[in-house]
N, C-alpha and C positions, 0 to 999 in steps of 0.2 A: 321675414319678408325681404330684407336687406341683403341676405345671404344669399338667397333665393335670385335675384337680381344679378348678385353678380356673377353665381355660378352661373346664369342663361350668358351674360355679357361674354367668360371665358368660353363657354362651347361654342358660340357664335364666331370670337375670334378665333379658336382652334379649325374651326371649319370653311373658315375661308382662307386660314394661311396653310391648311393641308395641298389645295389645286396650287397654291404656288411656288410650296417643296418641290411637287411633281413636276413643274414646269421649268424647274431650275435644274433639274436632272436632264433634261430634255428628254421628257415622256416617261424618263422608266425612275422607280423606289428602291430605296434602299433596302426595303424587309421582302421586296420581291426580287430583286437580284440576286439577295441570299439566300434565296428560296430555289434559284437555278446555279447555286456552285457548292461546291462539294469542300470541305475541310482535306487539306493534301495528307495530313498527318493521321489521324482517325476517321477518316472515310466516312462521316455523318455528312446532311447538308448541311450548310454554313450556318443558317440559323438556327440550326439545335445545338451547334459544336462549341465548348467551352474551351477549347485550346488555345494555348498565349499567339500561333499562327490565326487561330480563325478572329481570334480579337485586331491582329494587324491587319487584317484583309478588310476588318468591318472600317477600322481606321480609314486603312487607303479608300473605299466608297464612300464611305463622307466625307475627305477631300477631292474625290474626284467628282462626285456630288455635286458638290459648293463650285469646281468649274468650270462645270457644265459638259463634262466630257460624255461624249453619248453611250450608248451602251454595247455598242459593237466596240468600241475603243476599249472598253472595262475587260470584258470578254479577251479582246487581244493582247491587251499589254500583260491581262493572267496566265493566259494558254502560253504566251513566249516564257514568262516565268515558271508555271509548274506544271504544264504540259496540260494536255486533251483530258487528263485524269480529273481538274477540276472543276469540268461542268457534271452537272447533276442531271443532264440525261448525253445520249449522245448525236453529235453529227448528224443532218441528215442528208449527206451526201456523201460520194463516195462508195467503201466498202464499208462502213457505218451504217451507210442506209439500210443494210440488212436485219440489223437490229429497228427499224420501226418497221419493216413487209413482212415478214416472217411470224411475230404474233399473227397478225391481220389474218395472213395467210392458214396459216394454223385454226383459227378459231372461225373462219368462213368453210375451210373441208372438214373440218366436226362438226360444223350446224348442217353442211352438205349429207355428211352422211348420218347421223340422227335423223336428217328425214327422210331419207331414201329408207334409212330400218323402220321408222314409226309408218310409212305408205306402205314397206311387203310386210309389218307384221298387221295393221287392219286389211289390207288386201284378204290375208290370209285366214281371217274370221269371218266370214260370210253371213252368218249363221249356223241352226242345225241344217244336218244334214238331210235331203231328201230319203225317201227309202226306195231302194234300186229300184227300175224300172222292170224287175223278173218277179217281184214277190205282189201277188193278187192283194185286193185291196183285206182280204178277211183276214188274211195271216198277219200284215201290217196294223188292224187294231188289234188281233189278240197280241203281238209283239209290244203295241204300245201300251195296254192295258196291262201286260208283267211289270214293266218299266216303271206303271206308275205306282205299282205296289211297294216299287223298292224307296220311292219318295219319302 
């Protein structure tokens, strides 16, 4: 019962001193910054990367963490040190921005044309077909009457 207690008392203090890590960041986490850069050395994101680099990077966001440096600042003072390579997606401006329009692009004129083919291939099923307008209706049951022998 005792144990019980105090584990409630530690998840309680864990839960309200998590909004004030957050807030000492000014808005952004340390497991979610390293979630948006990339390991310069082995090219994993940051938080998968075991590298004695990705361990110093994790260093520097905990001190700049603790004061209070915001996250565009993290971003820059990275990118001056090991270039545009060490975010984990890229830019979206520029000639960068081509890399986020171009899927988009891509996967809007394939759904474009999947249904242009799915509309002329039901177009194209109608039904059966009538039987010409030149064959008398007698010929057209004993025609249908072979047909259905072959059933």
């Amino acid at each position: 019962m005792r144990r019980a207690s105090v584990l409630t008392l530690v998840a309680v203090a864990a839960l309200l001193a998590f909004p004030a890590a957050a807030q000492a960041c000014n808005g952004w986490t340390e497991p979610n910054m390293e979630t948006q850069l990339m390991c310069p050395t082995c090219h994993q994101v940051l938080a998968s990367s075991n590298s004695p680099i990705a361990s110093q990077i994790r260093k520097h966001l905990y001190a700049w963490c603790s004061a209070g440096v915001t996250s565009g600042q993290v971003r820059d003072r990275l990118i001056a040190q090991f270039g545009e390579e060490i975010l984990a997606s890229p830019p979206k401006s520029g000639f960068d921005l081509l890399a986020w329009l171009i899927p988009g692009v891509v996967i809007l004129g394939g759904g474009g044309v999947a249904a242009m083919l799915a509309l002329r291939w039901t177009r194209g099923r109608r039904g059966p077909p009538s039987p010409p307008p030149h064959v008398d209706a007698a010929t057209a049951a004993r025609i249908d009457a072979d047909l259905a022998g072959y059933e």
